[in-house]
RODO-2510 file (C-alpha; in nm, 4 decimals, decimal comma):
residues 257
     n   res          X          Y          Z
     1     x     2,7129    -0,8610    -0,6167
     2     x     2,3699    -0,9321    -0,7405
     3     x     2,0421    -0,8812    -0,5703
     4     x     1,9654    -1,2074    -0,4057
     5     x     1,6732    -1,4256    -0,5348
     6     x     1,3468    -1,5243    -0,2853
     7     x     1,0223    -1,7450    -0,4462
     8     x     0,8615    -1,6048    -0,1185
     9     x     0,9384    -1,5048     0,1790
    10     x     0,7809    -1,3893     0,4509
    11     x     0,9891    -1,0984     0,6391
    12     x     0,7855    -1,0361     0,9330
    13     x     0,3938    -0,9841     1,0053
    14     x     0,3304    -0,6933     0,7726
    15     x     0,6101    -0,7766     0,4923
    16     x     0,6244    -1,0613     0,2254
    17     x     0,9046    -1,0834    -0,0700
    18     x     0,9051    -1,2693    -0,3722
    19     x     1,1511    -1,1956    -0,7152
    20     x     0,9955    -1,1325    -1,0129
    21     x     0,9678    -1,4196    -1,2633
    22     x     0,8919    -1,4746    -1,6231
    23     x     0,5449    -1,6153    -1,5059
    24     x     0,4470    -1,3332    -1,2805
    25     x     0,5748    -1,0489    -1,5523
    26     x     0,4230    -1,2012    -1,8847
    27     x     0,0962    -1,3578    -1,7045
    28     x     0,0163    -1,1493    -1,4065
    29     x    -0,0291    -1,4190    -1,1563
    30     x     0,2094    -1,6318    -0,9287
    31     x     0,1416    -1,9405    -0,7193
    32     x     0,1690    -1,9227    -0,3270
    33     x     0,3108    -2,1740    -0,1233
    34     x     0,1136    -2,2492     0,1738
    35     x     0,3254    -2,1241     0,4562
    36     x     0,3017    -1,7671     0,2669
    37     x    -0,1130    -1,7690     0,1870
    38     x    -0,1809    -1,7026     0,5559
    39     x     0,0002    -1,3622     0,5194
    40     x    -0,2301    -1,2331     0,3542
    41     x    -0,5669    -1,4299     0,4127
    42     x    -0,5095    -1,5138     0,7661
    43     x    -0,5454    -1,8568     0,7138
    44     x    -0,5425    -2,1002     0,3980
    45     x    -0,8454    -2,1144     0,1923
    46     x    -1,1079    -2,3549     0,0770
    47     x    -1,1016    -2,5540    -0,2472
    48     x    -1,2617    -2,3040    -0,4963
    49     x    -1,2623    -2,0174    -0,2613
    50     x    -1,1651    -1,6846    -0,3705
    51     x    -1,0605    -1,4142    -0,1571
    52     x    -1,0389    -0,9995    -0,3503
    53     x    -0,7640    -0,8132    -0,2189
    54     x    -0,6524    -0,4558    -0,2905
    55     x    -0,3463    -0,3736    -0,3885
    56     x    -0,1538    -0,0457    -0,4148
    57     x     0,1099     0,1219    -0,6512
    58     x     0,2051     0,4850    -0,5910
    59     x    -0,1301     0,5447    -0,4230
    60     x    -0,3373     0,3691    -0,7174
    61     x    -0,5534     0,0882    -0,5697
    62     x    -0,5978    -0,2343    -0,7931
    63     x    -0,8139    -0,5489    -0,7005
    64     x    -0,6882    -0,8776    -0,7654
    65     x    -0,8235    -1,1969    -0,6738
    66     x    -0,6494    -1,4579    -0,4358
    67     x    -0,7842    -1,8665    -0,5568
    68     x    -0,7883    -2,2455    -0,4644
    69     x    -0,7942    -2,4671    -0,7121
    70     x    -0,7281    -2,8301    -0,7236
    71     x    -0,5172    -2,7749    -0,4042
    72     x    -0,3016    -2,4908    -0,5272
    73     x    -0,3516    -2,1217    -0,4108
    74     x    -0,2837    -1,8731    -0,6405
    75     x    -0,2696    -1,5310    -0,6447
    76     x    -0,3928    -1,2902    -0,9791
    77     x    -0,2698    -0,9532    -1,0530
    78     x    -0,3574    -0,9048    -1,4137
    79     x    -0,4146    -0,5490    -1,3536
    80     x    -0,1069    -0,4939    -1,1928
    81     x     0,1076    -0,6179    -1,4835
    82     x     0,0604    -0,3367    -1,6928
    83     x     0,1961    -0,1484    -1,4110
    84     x     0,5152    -0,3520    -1,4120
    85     x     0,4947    -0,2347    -1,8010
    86     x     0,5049     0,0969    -1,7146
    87     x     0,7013     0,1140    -1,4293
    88     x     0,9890    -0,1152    -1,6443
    89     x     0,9702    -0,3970    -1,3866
    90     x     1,2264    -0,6901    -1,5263
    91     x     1,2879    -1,0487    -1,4191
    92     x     1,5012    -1,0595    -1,1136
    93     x     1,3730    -0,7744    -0,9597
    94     x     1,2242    -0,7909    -0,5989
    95     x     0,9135    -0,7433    -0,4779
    96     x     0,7522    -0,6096    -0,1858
    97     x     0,4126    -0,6695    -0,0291
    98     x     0,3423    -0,4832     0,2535
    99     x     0,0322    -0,4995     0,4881
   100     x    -0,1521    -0,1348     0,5195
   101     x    -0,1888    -0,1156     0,9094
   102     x    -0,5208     0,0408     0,8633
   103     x    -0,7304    -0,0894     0,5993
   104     x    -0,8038    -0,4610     0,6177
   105     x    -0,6895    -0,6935     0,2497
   106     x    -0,4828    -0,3704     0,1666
   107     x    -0,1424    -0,4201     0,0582
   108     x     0,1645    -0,1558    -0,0692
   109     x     0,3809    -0,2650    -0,3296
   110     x     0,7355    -0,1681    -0,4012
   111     x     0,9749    -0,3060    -0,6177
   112     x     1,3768    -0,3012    -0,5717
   113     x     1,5650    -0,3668    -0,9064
   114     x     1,8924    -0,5420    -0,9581
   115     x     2,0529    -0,1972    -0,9941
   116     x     1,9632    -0,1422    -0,5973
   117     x     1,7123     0,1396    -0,7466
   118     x     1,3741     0,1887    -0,6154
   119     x     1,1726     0,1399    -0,9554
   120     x     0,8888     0,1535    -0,7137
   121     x     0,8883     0,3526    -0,3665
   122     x     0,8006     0,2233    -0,0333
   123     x     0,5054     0,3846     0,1640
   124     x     0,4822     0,7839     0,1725
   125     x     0,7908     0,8768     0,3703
   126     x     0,4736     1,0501     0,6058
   127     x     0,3773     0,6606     0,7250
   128     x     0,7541     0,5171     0,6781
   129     x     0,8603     0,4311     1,0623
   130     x     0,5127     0,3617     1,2008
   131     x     0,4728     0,1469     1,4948
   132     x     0,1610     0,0006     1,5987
   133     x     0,0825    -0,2017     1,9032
   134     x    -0,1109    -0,4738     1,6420
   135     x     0,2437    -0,5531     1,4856
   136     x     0,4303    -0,5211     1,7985
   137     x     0,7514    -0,3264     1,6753
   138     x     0,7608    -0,3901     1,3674
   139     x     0,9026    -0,0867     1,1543
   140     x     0,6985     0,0124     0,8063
   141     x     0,9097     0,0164     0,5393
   142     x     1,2427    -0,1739     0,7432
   143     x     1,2302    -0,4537     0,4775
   144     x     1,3260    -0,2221     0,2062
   145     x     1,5925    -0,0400     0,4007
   146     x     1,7683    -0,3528     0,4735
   147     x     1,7403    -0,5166     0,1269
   148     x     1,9120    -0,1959    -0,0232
   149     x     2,1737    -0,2112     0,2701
   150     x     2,1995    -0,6145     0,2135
   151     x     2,2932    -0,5350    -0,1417
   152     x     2,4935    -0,2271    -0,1271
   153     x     2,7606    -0,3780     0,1035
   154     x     2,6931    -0,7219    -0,1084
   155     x     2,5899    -0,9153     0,1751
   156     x     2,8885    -0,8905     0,3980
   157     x     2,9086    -0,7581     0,7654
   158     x     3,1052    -0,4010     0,6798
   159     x     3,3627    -0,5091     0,9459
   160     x     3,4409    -0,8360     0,9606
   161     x     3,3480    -0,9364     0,6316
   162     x     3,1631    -1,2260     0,7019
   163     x     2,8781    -1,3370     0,4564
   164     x     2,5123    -1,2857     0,4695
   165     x     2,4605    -1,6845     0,4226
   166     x     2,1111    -1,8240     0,4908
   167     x     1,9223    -1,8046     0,7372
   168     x     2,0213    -1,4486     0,7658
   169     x     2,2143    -1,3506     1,0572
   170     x     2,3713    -0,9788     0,9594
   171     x     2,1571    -0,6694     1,0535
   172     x     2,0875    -0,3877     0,8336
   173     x     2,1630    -0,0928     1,1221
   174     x     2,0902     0,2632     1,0938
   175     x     2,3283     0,5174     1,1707
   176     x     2,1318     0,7919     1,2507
   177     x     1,9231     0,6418     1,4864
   178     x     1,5588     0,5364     1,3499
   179     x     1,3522     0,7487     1,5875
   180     x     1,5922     1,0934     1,4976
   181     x     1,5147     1,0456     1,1281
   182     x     1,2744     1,1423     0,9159
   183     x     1,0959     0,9748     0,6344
   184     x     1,3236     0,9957     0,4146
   185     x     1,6590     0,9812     0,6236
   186     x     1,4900     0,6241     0,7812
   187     x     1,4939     0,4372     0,3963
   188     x     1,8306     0,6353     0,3006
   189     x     2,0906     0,3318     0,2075
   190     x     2,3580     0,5630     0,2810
   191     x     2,2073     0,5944     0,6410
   192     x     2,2739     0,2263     0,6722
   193     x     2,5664     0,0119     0,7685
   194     x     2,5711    -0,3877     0,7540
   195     x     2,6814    -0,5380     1,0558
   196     x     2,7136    -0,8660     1,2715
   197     x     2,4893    -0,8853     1,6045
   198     x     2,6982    -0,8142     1,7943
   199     x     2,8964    -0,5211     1,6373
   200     x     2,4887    -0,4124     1,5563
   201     x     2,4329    -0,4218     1,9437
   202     x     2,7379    -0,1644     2,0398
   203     x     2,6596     0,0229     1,7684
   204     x     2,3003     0,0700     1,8225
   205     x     2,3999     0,1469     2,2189
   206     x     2,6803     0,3480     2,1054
   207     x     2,9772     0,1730     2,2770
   208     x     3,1314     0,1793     1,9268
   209     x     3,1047     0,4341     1,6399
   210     x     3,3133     0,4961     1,3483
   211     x     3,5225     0,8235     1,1937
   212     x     3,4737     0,9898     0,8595
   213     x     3,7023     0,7162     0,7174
   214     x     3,5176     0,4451     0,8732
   215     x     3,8137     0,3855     1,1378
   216     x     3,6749     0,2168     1,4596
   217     x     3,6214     0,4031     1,7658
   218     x     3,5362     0,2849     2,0964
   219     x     3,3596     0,4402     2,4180
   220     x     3,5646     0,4315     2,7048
   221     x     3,2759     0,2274     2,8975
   222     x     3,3682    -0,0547     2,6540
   223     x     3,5454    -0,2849     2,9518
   224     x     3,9213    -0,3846     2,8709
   225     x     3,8282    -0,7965     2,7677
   226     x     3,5904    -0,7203     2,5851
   227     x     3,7273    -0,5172     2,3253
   228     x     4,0738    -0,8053     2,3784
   229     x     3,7903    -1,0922     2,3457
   230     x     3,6005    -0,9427     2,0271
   231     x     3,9324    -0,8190     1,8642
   232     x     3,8226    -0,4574     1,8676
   233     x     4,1374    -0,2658     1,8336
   234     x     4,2426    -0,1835     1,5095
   235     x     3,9398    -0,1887     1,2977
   236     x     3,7733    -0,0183     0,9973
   237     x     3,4590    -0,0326     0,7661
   238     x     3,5765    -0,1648     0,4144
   239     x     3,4398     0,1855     0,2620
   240     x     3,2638     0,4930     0,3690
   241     x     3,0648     0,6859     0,0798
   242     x     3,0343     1,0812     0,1581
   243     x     2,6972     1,0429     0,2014
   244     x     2,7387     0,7935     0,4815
   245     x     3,0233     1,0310     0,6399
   246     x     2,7656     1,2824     0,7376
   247     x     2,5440     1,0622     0,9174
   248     x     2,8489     0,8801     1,0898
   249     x     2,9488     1,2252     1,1937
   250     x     2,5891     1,2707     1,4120
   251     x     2,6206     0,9052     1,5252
   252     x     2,9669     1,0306     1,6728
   253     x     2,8136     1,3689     1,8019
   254     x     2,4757     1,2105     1,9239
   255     x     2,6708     0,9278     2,1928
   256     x     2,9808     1,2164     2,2462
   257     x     3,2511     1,0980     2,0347
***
C-alpha cells in the first residue's frame, strides 16, 4: 500500500497536509486553495497583500512569504527547497505544517516519505503531546502518528478489515495510552493500532484488549449482546510486530487482563 495523496488538507486547528509535487520540489512555492489560506493567516488576504511567515526545519527558522495575486493565494518557500535537497525530499512524499502553540506565524515542518520513514521529525519529543486550552484537545504531533499508523496497516481497520475510504472514518489508537507515554513512545507506529470507532472506543476504555498474537480478549463487563451484536467472539488483529507485542502486553496489564 502506498502513502495516500492530499493537495491540502486541513487536519485540525494546528495541522495542515499537502503531498509534495513537482511544482513545490523544483520551484519552491505551491498555490493554496482558499478553504486552507485561513489556516495559516486567519483569514484570506487582500489582492496584492503579502503576509511573512516563519517556518521551521529541525529547529532552523526560514521566512517565506504568503501572496495574492490576481485572485490566487500562494504560498513561497524558496528557502525551504534547498532543505528538501538536503533532506532528499521526493515527489509523493507528505508534508506537514504544524502551528507552534506559542509563537504567532510560526509553523513546524515534517515530512513522511512513501517508505513510512520520517525524512523529517515531528516537534522535539519534549513538546510532542501538548495540550493547550487555545486548541481545545488537540494533540501536537497526532497527525503524524496516525498517518504512519494509516499506512502501516495500509488503511484498513486491523480487525475487521474494512477500508480507510474518504472521508476518513478509522482511528489511529494508541496502545499504550497517550498520557502514560513519553515523547517518543506517543509518535512510535508500533505503539499504534488502526481501528473502527467503535472497536477504538472499547479499546481506548479497555473493555477489549488483545494477546501477544493479537487474539481478541474481552473484559468481563462487556454485557452478553453486545459482544453477540458486534460479533466479538472469535477475533484477531491481521498481524502483531514484536514491537507492538510489548506495548499490547501493558495495555493488558494497565486495564487487568
Amino acid at each position: 500500500m502506498s502513502l495516500k495523496s492530499y493537495s491540502w488538507e486541513v487536519r485540525n486547528e494546528i495541522c495542515a497536509v499537502k503531498t509534495v509535487d513537482k511544482t513545490l520540489l523544483l520551484e519552491g512555492s505551491t498555490g493554496i486553495p482558499m478553504d486552507v489560506v485561513p489556516f495559516f493567516t486567519g483569514q484570506l488576504l487582500d489582492e496584492q497583500q503579502e503576509k511573512t511567515l516563519e517556518f521551521s526545519i529541525s529547529g532552523t527558522l526560514f521566512s517565506c512569504t504568503l501572496s495574492k495575486k490576481q485572485g490566487r493565494h500562494r504560498l513561497f518557500l524558496a528557502q525551504i527547497k534547498h532543505q528538501f535537497a538536503k533532506f532528499g525530499v521526493q515527489i509523493g512524499d507528505l508534508l506537514f505544517f504544524e502551528r507552534d502553540l506559542s509563537v504567532q506565524d510560526r509553523f513546524h515542518i515534517a515530512i513522511l516519505d512513501q517508505q513510512n520513514e520520517a525524512v523529517i521529525s515531528p516537534l522535539s519529543y519534549r513538546k510532542v503531546g501538548e495540550d493547550r486550552a487555545r486548541y481545545g484537545k488537540t494533540r501536537v504531533g497526532h497527525e503524524f502518528f496516525s498517518e504512519q499508523v494509516r499506512l502501516a496497516h495500509d488503511y484498513r481497520c486491523c480487525l475487521s478489515g474494512i477500508d480507510d475510504t474518504q472521508p476518513s472514518i478509522l482511528i489511529a489508537s494508541h496502545i499504550k495510552p497517550w498520557s502514560k507515554s513519553n515523547g517518543e513512545e506517543k509518535l512510535d507506529v508500533y505503539n499504534g493500532l488502526l481501528l473502527a470507532p467503535h472497536y477504538d472506543k472499547l479499546f481506548d476504555q479497555g473493555f477489549i484488549s488483545f494477546s501477544g498474537s493479537g487474539a481478541l480478549m474481552l473484559s468481563t463487563e462487556l454485557s452478553e449482546h453486545l459482544v453477540e451484536d458486534w460479533k466479538l467472539e472469535g477475533k484477531k488483529l491481521h498481524r502483531v510486530h514484536p514491537k507492538t507485542a510489548g506495548y499490547l502486553e501493558f495495555h493488558r496489564d494497565f486495564y487487568g487482563f
